[in-house]
OpenMM code with the backbone's topology and positions (N, CA, C; nanometers):
from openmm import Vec3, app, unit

residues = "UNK UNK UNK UNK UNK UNK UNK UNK UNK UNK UNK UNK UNK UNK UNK UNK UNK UNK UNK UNK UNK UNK UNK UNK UNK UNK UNK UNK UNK UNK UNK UNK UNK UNK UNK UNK UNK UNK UNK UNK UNK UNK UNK UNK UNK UNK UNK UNK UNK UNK UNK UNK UNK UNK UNK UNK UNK UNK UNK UNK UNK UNK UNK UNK UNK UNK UNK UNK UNK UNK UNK UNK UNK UNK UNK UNK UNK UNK UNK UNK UNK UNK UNK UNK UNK UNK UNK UNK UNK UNK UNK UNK UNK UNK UNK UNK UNK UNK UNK UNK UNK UNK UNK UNK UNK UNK UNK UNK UNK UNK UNK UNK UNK UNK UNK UNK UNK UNK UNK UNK UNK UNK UNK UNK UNK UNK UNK UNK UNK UNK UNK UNK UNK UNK UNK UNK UNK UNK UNK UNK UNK UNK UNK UNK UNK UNK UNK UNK UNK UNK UNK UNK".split()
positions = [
    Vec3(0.9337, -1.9126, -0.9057),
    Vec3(0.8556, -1.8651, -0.7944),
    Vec3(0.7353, -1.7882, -0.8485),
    Vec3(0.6429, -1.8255, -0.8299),
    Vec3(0.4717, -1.7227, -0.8216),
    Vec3(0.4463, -1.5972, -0.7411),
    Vec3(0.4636, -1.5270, -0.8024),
    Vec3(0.4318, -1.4254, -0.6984),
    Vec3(0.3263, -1.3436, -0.7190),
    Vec3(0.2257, -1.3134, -0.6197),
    Vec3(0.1099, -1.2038, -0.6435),
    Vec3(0.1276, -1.0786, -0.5494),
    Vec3(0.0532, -0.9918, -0.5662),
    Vec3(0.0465, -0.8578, -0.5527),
    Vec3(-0.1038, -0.8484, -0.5869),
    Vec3(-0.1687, -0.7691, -0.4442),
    Vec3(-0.2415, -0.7314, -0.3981),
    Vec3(-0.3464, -0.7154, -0.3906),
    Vec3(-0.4399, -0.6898, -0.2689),
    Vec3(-0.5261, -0.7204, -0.1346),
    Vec3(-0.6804, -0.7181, -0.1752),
    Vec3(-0.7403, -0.7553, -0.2915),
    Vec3(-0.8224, -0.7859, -0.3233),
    Vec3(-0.8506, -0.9040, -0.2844),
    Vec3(-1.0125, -0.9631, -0.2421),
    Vec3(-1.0427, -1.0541, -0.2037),
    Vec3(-0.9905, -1.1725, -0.3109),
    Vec3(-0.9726, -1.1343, -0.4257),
    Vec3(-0.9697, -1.2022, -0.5215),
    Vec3(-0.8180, -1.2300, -0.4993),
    Vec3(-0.7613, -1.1662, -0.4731),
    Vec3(-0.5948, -1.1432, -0.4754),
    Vec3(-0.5245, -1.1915, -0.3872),
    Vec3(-0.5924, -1.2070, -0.2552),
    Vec3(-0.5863, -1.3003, -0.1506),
    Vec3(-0.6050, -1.4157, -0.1469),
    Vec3(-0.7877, -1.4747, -0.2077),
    Vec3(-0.7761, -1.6249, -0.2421),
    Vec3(-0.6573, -1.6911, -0.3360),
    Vec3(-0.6457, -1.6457, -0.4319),
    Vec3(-0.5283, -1.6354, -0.5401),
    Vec3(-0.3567, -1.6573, -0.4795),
    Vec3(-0.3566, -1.5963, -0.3753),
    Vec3(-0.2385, -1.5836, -0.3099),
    Vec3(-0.2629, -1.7314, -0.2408),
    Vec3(-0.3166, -1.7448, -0.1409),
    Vec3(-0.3617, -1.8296, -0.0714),
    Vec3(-0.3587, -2.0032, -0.1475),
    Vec3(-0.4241, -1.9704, -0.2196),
    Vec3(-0.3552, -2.1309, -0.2986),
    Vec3(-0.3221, -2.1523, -0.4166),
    Vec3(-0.2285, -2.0310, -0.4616),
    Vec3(-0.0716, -2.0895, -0.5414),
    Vec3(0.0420, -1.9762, -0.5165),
    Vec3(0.0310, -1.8791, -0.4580),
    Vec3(0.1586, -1.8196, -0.4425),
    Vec3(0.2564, -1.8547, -0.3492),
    Vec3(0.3696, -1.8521, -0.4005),
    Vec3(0.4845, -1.8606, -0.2857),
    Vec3(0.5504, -1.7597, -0.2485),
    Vec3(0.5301, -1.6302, -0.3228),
    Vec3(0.5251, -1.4902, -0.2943),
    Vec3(0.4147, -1.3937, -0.2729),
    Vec3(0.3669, -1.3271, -0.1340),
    Vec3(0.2702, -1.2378, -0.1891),
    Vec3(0.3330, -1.0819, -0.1621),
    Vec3(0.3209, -1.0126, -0.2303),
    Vec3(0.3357, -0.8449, -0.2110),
    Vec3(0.2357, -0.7720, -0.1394),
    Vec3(0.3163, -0.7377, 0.0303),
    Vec3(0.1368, -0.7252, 0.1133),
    Vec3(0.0829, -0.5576, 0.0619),
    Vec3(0.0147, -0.4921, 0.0341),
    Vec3(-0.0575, -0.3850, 0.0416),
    Vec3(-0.1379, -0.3758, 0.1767),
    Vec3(-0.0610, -0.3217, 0.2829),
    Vec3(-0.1120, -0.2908, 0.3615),
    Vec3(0.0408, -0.2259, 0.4911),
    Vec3(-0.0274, -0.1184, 0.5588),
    Vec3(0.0849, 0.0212, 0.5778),
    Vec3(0.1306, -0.0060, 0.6997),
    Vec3(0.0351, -0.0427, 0.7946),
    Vec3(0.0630, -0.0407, 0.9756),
    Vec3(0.0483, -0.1863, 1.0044),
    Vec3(0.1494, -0.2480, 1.1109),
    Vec3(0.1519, -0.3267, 1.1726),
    Vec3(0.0418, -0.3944, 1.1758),
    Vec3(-0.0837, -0.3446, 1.2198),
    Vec3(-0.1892, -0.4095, 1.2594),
    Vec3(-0.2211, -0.4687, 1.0878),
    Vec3(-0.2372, -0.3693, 1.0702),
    Vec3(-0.3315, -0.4051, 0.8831),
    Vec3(-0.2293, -0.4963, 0.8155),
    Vec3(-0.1311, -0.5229, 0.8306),
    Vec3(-0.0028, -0.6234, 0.7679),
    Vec3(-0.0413, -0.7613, 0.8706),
    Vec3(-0.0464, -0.7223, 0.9754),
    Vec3(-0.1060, -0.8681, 1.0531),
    Vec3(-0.2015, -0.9329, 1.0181),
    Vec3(-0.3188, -0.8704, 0.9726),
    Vec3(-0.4576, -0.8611, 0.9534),
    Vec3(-0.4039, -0.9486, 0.8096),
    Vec3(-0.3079, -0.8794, 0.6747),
    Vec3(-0.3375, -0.9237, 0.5592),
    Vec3(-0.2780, -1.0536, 0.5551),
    Vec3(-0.1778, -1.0851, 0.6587),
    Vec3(-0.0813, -1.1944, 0.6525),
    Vec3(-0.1879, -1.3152, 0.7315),
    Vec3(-0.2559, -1.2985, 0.8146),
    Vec3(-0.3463, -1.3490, 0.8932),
    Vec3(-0.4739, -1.4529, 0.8103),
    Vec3(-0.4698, -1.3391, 0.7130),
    Vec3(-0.5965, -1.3870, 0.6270),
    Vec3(-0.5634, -1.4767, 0.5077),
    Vec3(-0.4200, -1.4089, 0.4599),
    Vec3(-0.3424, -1.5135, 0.3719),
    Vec3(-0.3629, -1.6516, 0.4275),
    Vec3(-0.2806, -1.6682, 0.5502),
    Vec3(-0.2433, -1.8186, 0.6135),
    Vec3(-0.3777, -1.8858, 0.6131),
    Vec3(-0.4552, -1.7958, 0.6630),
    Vec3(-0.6018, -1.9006, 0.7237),
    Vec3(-0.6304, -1.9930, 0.5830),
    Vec3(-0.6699, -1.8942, 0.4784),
    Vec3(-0.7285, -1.9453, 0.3450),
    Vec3(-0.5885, -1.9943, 0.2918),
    Vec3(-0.5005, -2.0143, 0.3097),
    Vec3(-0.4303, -2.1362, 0.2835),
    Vec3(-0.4159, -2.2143, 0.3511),
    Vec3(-0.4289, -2.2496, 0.4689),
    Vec3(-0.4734, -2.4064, 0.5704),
    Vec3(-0.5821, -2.4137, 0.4938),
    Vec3(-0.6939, -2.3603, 0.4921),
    Vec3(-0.8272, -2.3934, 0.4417),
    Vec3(-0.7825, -2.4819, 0.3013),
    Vec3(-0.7276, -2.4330, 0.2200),
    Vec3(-0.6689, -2.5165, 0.0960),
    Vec3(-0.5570, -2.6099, 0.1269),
    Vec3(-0.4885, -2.6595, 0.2387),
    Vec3(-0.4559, -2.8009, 0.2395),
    Vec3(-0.3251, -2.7569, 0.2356),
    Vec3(-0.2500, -2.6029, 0.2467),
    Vec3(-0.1260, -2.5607, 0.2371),
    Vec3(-0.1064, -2.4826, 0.3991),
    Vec3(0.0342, -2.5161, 0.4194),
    Vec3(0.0841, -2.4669, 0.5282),
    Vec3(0.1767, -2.3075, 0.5759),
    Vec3(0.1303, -2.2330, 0.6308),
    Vec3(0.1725, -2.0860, 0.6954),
    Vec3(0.2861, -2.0887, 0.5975),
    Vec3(0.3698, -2.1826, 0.6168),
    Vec3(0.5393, -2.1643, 0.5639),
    Vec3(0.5254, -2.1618, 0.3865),
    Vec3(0.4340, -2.2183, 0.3879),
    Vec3(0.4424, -2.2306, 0.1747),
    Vec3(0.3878, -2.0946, 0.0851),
    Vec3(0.3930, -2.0080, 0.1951),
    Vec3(0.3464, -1.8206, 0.1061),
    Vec3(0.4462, -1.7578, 0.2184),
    Vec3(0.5278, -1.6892, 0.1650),
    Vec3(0.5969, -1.5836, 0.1879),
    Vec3(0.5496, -1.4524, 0.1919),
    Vec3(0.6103, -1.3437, 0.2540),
    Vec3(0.5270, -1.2369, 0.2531),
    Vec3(0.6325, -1.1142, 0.2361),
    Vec3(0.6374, -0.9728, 0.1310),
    Vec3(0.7388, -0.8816, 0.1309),
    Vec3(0.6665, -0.7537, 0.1089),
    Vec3(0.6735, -0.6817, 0.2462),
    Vec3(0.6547, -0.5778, 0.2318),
    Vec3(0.7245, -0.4661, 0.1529),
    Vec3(0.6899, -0.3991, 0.0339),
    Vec3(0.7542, -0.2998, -0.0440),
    Vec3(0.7935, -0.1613, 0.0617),
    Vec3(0.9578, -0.1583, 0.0488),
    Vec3(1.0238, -0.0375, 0.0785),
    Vec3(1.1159, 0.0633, 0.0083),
    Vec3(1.1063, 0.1789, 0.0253),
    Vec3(1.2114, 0.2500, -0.0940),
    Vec3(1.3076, 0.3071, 0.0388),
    Vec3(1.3967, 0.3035, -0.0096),
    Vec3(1.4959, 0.3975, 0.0993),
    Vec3(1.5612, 0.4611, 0.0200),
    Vec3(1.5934, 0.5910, 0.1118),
    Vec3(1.6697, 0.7339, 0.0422),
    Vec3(1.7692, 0.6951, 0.1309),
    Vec3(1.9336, 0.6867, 0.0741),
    Vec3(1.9994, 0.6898, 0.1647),
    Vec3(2.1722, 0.7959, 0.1202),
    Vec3(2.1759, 0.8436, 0.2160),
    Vec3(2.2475, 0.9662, 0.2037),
    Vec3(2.3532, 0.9202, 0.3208),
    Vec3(2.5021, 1.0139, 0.3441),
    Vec3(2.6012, 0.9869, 0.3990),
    Vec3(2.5955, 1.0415, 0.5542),
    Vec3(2.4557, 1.1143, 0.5438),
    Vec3(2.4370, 1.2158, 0.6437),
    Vec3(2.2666, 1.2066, 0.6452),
    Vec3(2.2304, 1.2276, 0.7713),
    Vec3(2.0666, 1.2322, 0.7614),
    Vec3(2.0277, 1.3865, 0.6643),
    Vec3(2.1137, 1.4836, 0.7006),
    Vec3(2.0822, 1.5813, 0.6142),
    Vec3(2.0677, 1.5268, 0.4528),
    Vec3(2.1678, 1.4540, 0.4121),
    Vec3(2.2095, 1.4617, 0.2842),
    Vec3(2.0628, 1.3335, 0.2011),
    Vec3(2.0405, 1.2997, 0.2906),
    Vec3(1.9112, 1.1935, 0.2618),
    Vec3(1.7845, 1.2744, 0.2824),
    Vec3(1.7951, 1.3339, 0.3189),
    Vec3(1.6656, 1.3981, 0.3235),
    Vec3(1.6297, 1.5013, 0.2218),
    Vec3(1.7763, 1.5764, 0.1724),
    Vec3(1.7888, 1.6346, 0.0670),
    Vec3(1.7532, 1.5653, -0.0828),
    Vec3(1.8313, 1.4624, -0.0690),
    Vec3(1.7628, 1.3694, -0.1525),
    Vec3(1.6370, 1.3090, -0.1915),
    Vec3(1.5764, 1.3147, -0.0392),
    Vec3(1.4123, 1.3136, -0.0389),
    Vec3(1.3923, 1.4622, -0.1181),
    Vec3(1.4108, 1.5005, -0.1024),
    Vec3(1.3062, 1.6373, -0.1429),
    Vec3(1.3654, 1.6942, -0.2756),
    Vec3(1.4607, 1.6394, -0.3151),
    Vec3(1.4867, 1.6584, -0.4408),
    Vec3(1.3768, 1.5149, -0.5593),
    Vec3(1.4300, 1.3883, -0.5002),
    Vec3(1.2948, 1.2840, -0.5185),
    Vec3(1.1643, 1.3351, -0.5509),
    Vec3(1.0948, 1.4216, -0.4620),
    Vec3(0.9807, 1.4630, -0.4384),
    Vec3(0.9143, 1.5892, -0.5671),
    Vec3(1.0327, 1.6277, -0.6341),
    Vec3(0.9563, 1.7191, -0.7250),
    Vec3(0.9734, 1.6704, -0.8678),
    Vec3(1.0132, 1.5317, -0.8781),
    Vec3(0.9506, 1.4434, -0.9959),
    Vec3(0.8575, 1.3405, -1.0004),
    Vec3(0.7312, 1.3793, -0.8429),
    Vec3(0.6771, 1.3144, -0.8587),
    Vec3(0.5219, 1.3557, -0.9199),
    Vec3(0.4414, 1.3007, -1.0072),
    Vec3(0.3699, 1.3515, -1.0576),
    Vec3(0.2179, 1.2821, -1.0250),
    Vec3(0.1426, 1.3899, -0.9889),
    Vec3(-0.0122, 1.3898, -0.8905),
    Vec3(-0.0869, 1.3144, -0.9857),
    Vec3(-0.1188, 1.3292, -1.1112),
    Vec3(-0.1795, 1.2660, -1.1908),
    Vec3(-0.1610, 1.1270, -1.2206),
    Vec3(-0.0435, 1.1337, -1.2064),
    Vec3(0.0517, 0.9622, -1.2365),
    Vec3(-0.0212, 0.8651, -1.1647),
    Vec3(-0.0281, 0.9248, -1.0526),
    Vec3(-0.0350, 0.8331, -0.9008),
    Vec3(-0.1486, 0.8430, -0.8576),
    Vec3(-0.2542, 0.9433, -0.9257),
    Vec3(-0.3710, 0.9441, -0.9337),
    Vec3(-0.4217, 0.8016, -0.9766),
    Vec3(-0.3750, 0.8381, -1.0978),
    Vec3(-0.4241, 0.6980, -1.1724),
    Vec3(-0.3582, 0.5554, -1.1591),
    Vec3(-0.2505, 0.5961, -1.0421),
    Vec3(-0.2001, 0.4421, -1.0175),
    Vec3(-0.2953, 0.3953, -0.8881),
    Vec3(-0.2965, 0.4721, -0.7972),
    Vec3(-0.4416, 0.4729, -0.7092),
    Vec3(-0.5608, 0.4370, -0.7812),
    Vec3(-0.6123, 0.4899, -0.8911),
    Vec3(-0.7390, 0.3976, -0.9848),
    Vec3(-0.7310, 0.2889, -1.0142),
    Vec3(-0.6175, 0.2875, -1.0714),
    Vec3(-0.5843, 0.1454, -1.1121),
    Vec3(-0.6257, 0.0313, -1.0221),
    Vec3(-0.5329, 0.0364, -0.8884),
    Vec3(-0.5606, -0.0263, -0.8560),
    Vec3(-0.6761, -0.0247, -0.7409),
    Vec3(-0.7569, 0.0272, -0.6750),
    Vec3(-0.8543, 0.0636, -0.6440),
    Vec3(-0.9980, 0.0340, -0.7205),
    Vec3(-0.9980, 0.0668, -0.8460),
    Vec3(-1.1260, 0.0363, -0.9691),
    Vec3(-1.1632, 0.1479, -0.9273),
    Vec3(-1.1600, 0.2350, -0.8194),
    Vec3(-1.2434, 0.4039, -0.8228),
    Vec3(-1.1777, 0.4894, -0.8982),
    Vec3(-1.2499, 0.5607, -1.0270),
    Vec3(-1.2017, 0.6139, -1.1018),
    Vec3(-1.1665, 0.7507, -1.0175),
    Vec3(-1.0509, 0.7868, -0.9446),
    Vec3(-1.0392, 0.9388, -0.9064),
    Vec3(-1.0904, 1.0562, -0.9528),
    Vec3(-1.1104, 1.0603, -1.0806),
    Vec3(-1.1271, 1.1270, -1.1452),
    Vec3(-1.2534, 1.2508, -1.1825),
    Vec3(-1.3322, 1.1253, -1.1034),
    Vec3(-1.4644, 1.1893, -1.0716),
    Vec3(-1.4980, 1.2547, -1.0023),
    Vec3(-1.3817, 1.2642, -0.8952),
    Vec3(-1.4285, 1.3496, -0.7686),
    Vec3(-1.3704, 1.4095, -0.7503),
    Vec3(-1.4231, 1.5051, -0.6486),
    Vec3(-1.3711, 1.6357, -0.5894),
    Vec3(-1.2020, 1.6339, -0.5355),
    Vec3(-1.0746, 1.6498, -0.5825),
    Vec3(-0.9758, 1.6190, -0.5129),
    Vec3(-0.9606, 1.6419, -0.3972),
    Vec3(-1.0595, 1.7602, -0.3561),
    Vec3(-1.0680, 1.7712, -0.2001),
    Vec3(-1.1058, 1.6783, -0.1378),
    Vec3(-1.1737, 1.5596, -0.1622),
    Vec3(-1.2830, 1.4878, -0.1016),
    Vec3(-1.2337, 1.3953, -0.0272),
    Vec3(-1.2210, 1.3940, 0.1519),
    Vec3(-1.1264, 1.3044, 0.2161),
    Vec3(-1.1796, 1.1003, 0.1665),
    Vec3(-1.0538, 1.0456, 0.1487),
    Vec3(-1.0994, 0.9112, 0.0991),
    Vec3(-1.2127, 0.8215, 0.1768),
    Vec3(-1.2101, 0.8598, 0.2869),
    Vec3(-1.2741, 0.7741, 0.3273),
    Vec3(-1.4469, 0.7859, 0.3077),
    Vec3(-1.4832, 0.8720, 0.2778),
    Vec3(-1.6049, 0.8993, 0.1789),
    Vec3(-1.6140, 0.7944, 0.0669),
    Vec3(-1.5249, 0.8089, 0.0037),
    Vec3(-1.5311, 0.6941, -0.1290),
    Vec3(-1.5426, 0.5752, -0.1270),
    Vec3(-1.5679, 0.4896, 0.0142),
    Vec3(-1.5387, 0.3879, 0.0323),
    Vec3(-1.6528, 0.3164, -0.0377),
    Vec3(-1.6271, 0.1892, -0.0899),
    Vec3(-1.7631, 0.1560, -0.1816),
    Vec3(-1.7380, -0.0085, -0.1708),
    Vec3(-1.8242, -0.0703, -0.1377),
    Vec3(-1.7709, -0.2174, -0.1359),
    Vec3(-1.6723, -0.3188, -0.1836),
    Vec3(-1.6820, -0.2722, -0.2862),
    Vec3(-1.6030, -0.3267, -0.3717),
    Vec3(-1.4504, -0.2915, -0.3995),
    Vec3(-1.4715, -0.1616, -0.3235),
    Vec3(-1.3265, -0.1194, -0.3049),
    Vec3(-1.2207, -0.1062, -0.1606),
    Vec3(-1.3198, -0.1741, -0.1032),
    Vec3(-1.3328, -0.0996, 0.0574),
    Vec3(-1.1512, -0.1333, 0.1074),
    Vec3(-1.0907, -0.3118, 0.1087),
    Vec3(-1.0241, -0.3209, 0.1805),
    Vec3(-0.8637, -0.2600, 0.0757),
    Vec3(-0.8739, -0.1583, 0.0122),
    Vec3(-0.7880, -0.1276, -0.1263),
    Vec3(-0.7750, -0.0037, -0.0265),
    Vec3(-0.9260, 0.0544, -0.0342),
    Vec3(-0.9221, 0.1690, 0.0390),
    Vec3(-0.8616, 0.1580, 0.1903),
    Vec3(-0.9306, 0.0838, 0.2794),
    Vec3(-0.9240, 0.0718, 0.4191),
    Vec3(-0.7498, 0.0903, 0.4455),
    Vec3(-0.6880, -0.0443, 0.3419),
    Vec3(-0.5782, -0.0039, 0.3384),
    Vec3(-0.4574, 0.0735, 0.3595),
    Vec3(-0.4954, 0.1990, 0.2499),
    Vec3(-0.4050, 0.2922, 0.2040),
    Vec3(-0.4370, 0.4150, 0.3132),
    Vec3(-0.6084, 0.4080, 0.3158),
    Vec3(-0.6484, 0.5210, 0.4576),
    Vec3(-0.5587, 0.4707, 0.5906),
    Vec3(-0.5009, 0.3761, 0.6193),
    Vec3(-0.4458, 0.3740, 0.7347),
    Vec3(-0.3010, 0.3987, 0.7068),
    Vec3(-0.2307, 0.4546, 0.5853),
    Vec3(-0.1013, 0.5037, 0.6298),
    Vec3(-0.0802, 0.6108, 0.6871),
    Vec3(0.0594, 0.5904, 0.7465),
    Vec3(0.0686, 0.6454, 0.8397),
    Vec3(0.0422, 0.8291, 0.8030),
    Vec3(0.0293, 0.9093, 0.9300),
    Vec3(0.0222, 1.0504, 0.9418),
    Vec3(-0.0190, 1.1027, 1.0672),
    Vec3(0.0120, 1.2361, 1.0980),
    Vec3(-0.0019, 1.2619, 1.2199),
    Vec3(-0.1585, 1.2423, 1.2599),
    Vec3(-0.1716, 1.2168, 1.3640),
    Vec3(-0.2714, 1.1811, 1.4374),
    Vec3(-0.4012, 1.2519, 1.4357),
    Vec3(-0.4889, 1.1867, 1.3773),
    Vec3(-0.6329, 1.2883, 1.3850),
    Vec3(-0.6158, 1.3373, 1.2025),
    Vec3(-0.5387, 1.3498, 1.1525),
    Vec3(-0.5108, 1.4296, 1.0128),
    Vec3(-0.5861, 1.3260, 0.9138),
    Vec3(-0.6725, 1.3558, 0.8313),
    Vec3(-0.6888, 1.3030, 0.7031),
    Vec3(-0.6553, 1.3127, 0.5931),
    Vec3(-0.6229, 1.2202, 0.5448),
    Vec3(-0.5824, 1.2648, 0.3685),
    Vec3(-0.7221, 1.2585, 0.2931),
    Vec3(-0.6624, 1.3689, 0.2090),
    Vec3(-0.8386, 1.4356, 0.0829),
    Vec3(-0.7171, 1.2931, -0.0060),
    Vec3(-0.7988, 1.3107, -0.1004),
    Vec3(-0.7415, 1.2101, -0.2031),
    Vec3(-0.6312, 1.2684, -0.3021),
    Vec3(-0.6180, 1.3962, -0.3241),
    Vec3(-0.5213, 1.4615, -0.3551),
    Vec3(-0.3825, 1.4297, -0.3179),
    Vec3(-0.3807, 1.4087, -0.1994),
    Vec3(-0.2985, 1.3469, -0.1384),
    Vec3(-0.2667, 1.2146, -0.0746),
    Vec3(-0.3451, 1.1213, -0.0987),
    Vec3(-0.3603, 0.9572, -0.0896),
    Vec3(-0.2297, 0.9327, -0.1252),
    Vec3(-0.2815, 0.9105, -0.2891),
    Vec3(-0.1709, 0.8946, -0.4136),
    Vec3(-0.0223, 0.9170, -0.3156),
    Vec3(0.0486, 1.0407, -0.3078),
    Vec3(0.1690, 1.0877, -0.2250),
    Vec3(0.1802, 0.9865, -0.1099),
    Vec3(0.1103, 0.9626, -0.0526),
    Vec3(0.1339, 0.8300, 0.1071),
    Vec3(0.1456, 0.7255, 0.0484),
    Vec3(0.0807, 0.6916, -0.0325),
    Vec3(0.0982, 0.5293, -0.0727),
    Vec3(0.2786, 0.5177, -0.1073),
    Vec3(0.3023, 0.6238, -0.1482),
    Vec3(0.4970, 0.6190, -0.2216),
    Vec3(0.5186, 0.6160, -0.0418),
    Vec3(0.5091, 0.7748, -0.0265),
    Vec3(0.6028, 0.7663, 0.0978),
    Vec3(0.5960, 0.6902, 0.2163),
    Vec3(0.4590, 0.6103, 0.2467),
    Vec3(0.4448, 0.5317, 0.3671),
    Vec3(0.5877, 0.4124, 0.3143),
    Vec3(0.6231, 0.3863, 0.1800),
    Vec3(0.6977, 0.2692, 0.1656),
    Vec3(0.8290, 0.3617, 0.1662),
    Vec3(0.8800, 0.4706, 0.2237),
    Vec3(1.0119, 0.5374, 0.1916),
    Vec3(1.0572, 0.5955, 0.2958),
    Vec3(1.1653, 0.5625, 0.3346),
    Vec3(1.2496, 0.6188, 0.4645),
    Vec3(1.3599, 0.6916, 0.3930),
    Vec3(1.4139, 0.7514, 0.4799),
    Vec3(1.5679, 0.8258, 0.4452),
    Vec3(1.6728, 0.8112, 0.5765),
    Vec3(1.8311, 0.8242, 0.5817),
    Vec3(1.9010, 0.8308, 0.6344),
    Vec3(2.0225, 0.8159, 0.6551),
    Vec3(2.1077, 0.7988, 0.7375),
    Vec3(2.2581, 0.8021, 0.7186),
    Vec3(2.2596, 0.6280, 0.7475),
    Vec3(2.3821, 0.5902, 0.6734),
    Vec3(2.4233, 0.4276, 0.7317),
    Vec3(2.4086, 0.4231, 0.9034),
] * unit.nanometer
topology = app.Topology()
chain = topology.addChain("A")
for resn in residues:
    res = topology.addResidue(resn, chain)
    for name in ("N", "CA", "C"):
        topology.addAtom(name, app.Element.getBySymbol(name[0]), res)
């Protein structure tokens, strides 16, 4: 099986006519519709059918015997995770070197063509309403938008 991983235009055509796996990068319903949407089209366009690319959204689950006991687990999880790490796993894949900027600096400032639907992306995970993430905190959503906790 072929499988690709992620939402670069490049990464999409690529997906589109030879993967039979793609790994979607993208957080909310809509933007997963949107990436799965765009997959299929540009594979009809190449002579392949909806059914011949698969699609798996990445999830982590914390799971505990008790919602308490999972959540504990979350937050025990949470203080080996390291800002810099994920800084640069956000660069990585992004091509915007974080590094340069202000960690205060909410992402959506950074948006730069070439990075835009990497960015557009990750700016739409989830959070309370109206709230922005500075980029300091990007990195942290990209884990937890893919991580639930709870009891069986």
């Amino acid at each position: 099986m072929l499988a690709q991983a992620g939402g670069s235009p490049a990464g999409l055509a690529f997906a589109a006519s030879h993967a039979e796996l793609m790994f979607l990068s993208a957080y909310t319903p809509e933007a997963i519709a949107e990436q799965v949407g765009s997959v299929r089209k540009l594979a009809r366009e190449r002579g392949r059918r909806d059914e011949d690319v698969r699609f798996l959204q990445g999830l982590m689950f914390i799971v505990g015997a008790t919602d308490e006991e999972a959540h504990r687990k979350w937050r025990d999880l949470e203080q080996w995770r390291d800002q810099d790490a994920q800084t640069a796993y956000f660069s990585s894949l992004s091509g915007l070197d974080l590094g340069l900027h202000d960690p205060a600096t909410p992402l959506a400032e950074l948006i730069y063509k070439y990075i835009a639907r990497a960015v557009r992306s990750y700016s739409n995970s989830p959070r309370p309403a109206g709230e922005q993430h500075p980029m300091k905190e990007q990195a942290r959503w990209m884990i937890v938008s893919h991580s639930t906790g709870g009891s069986p």
